[in-house]
RODREN-304666 format. One line per 2 residues: their letters; for each residue x, y, z of C-alpha. Coordinates in nm, 3 decimals. Last residue first. Layout:
REM residues N
a = X/Y/Z | ... $
***
This chain:
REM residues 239
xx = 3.713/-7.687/-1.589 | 3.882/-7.617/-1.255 $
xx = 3.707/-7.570/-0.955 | 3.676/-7.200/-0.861 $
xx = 3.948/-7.078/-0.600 | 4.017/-7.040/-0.240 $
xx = 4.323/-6.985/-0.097 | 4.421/-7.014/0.282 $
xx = 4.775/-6.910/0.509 | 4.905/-6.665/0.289 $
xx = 5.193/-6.461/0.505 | 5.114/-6.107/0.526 $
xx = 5.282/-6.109/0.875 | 4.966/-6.069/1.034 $
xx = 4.806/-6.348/0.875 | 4.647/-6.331/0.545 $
xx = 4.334/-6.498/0.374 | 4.320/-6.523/0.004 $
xx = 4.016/-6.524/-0.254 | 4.068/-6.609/-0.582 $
xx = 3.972/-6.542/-0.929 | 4.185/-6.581/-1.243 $
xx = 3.999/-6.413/-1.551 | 4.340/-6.345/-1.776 $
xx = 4.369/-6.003/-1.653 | 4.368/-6.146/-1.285 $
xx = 4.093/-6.135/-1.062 | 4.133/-6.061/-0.671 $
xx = 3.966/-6.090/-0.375 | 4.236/-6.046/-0.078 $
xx = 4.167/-6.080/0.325 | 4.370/-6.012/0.574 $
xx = 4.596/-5.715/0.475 | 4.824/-5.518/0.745 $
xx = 4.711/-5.149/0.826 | 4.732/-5.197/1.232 $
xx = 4.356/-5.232/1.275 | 4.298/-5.500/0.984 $
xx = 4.310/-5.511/0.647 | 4.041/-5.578/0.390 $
xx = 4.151/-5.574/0.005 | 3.931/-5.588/-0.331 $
xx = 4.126/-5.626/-0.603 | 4.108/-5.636/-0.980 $
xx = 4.466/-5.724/-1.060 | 4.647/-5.485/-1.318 $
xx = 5.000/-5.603/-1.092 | 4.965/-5.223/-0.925 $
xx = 4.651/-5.267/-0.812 | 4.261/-5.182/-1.011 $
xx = 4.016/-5.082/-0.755 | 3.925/-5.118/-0.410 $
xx = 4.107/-5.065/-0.138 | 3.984/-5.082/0.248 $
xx = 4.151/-5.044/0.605 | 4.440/-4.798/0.516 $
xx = 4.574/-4.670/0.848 | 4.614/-4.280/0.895 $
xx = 4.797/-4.163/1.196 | 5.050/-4.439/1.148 $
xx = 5.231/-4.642/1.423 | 5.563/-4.744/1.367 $
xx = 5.677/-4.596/1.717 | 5.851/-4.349/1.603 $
xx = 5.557/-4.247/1.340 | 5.264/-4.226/1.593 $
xx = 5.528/-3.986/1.807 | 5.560/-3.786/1.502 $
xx = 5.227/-3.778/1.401 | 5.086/-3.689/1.731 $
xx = 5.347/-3.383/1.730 | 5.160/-3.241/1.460 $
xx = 5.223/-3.370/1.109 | 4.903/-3.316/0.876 $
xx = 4.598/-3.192/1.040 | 4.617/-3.218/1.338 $
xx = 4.551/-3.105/1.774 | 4.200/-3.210/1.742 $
xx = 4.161/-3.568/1.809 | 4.159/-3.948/1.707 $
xx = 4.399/-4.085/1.410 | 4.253/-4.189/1.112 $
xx = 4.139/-4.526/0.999 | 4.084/-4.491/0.625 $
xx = 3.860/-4.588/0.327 | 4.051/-4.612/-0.013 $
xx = 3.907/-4.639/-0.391 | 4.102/-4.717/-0.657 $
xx = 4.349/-4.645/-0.915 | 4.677/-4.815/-1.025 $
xx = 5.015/-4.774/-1.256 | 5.346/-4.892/-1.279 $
xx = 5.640/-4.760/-1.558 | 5.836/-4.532/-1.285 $
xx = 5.445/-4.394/-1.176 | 5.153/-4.368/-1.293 $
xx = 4.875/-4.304/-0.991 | 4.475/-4.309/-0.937 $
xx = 4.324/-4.208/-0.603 | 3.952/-4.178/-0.487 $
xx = 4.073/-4.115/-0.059 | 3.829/-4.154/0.223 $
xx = 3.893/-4.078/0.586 | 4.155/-3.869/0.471 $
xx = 4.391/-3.626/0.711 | 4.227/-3.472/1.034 $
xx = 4.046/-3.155/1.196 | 3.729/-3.315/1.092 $
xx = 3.759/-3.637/0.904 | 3.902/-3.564/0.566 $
xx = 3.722/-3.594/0.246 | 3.995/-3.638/-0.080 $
xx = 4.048/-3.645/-0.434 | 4.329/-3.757/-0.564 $
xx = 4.492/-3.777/-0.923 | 4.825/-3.864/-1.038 $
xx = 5.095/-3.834/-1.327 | 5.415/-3.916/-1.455 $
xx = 5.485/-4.058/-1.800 | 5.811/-4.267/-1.935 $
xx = 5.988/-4.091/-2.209 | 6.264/-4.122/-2.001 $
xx = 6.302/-3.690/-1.969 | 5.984/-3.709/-1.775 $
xx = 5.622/-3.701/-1.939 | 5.374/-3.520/-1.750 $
xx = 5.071/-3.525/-1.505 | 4.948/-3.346/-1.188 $
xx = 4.652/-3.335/-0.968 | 4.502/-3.253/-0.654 $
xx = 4.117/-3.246/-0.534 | 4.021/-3.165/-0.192 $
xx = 3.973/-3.250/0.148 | 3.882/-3.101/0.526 $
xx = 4.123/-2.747/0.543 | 4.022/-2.550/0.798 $
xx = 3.780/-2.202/0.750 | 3.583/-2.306/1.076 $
xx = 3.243/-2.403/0.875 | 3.495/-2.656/0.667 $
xx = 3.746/-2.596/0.383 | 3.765/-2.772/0.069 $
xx = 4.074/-2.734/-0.173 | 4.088/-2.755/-0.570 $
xx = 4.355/-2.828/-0.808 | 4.709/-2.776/-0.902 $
xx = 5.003/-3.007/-0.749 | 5.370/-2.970/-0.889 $
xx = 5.509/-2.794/-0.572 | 5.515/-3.134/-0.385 $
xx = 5.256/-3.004/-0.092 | 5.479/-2.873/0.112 $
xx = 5.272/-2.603/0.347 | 5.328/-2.291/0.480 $
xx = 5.020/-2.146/0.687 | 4.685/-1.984/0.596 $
xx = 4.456/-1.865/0.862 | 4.096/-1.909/0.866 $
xx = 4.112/-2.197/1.120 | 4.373/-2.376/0.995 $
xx = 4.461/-2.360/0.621 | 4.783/-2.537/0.494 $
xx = 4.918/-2.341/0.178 | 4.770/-2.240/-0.142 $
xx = 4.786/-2.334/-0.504 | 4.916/-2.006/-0.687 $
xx = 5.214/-2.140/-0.877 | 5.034/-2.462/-0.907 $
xx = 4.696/-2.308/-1.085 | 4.409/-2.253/-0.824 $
xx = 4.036/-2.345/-0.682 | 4.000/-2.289/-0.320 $
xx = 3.720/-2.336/-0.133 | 3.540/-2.198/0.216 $
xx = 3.757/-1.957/0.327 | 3.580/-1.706/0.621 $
xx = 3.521/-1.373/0.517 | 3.226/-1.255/0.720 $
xx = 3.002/-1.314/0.369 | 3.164/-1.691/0.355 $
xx = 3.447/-1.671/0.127 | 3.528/-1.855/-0.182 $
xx = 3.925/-1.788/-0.290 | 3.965/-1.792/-0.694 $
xx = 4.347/-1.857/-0.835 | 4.524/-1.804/-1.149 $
xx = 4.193/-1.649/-1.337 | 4.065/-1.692/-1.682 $
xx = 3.720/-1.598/-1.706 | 3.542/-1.654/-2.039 $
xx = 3.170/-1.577/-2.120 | 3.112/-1.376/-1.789 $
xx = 2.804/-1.312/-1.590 | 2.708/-1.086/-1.257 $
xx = 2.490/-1.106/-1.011 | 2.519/-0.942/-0.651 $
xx = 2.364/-0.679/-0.802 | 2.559/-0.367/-0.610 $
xx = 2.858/-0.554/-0.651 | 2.798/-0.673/-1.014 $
xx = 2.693/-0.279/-1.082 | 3.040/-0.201/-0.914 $
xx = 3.251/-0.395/-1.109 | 3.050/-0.301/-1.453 $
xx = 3.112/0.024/-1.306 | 3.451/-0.006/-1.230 $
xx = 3.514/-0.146/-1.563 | 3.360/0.126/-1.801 $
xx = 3.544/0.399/-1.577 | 3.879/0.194/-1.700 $
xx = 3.756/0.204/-2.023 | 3.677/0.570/-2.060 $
xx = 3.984/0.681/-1.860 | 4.161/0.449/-2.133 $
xx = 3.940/0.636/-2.425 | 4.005/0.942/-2.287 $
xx = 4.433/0.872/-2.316 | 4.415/0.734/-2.616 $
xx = 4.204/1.042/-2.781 | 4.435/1.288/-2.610 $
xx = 4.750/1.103/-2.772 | 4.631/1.051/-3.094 $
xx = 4.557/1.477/-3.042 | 4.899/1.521/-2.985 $
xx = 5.034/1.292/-3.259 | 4.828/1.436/-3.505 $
xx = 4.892/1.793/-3.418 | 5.265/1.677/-3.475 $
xx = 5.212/1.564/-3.749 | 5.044/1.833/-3.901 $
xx = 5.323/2.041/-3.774 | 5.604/1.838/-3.988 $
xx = 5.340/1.856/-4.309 | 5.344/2.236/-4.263 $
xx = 5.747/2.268/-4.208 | 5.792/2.040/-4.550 $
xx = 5.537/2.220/-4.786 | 5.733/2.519/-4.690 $
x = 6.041/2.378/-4.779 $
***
C-alpha cells in the first residue's frame, strides 16, 4: 500500500514537472520565432525551404498593393486605387493578380480545372494585361469546356476612359446598345473545331478575314462581310 501511495506521488511529480518543461519549451519556441521574425525584419533578408501560405499581398514600402498571389478561398476582390471591393469572379478561380503604381487592378493570371460528375473535364487558364484603368488589351487563354476545347492568343479593343474597370455605368450603356467595352480584334491559336486559325475582325468585333488549317492539312484563307457571310475563298491548287 505503501509502494502504491509513493508510485501515485511520483506521478504526479512527473506530470507537474512534464508540464513545466512543456510549457518553457513553448515560451522557448515562441521567443525562437519572434526573433527569427524580428532578425528578418531588422535584415530585410530572410530564407525559407518550404512556405506554405493561403494568400501573400506585395506592398510597396508606403503600403500600396502591388500583387496578389492566393488559393480560391482567399483570392481577393476588385482593387481600385488601394482599396479592395467585392468582386464575382466565379468563386472557383485561384491565381495571381497585378496591380499598377496606383494599387488598381491591371491583369493577372486565373485558373481552374476538374472533372464534373459526367466524367467530362472542366478547366481554364488566362492570363491577362489590362489597359490602364480598363479590362484586357491582351488575353493568353486556353478553355475545356462541355466536351470542346481551344487556346490562343487575343488582342483587344477596349473601351476609352477612366471611370472602369469591369461594369461601370459605361458598360451598361455599351451593353444596351450592343456595343461591347472590349472588342476582340485578333485570335490566334488553336479554335474550337481543332482548326489552326488566325482571325482579323473589324471595329465592331465581327470577323473579316480567316487563315485556317484543318487537322488533315486543309489551308484556306476566307474573307467575311459584316454579317459573317463568306463572300471569297482562297485555296492551294489541287494536286
Amino acid at each position: 500500500m505503501h509502494d502504491t501511495h509513493a508510485l501515485q506521488q511520483q506521478l504526479i511529480a512527473l506530470q507537474r514537472s512534464h508540464r513545466r518543461m512543456k510549457l518553457a519549451f513553448g515560451a522557448l519556441a515562441v521567443a525562437a520565432i519572434g526573433g527569427l521574425l524580428m532578425g528578418a525584419a531588422a535584415t530585410g533578408n530572410a530564407r525559407f525551404q518550404v512556405l506554405d501560405v493561403e494568400r501573400i499581398n506585395l506592398r510597396e514600402a508606403d503600403g500600396t498593393i502591388r500583387m496578389v498571389i492566393a488559393n480560391r478561398e482567399r483570392f481577393p476582390g476588385l482593387y481600385l486605387k488601394n482599396t479592395e471591393h467585392p468582386h464575382d469572379r466565379g468563386g472557383d478561380k485561384s491565381g495571381m493578380l497585378f496591380f499598377n503604381d496606383e494599387g488598381t487592378e491591371n491583369g493577372g493570371l486565373i485558373y481552374n480545372g476538374s472533372l464534373k460528375p459526367d466524367g467530362r473535364p472542366s478547366s481554364g487558364l488566362s492570363l491577362t494585361f489590362d489597359r490602364y484603368q480598363q479590362d484586357q488589351q491582351m488575353q493568353l487563354l486556353g478553355v475545356d469546356q462541355n466536351g470542346r476545347h481551344f487556346a490562343g492568343l487575343m488582342f483587344n479593343d477596349v473601351a476609352d476612359g477612366v471611370v472602369r474597370p469591369v461594369r461601370s455605368e459605361q458598360d451598361t450603356q455599351a451593353n444596351a446598345a450592343g456595343d461591347y467595352a472590349i472588342t476582340p480584334r485578333v485570335f490566334l491559336g488553336k479554335s474550337g473545331s481543332q482548326n489552326a486559325s488566325l482571325v482579323l475582325n473589324d471595329g465592331a468585333g465581327k470577323p473579316r478575314l480567316q487563315l485556317e488549317v484543318t487537322p488533315e492539312g486543309q489551308a484556306s484563307v476566307v474573307f467575311l462581310d459584316a454579317a459573317g457571310k463568306e463572300v471569297h475563298r482562297i485555296m492551294p491548287p489541287a494536286t
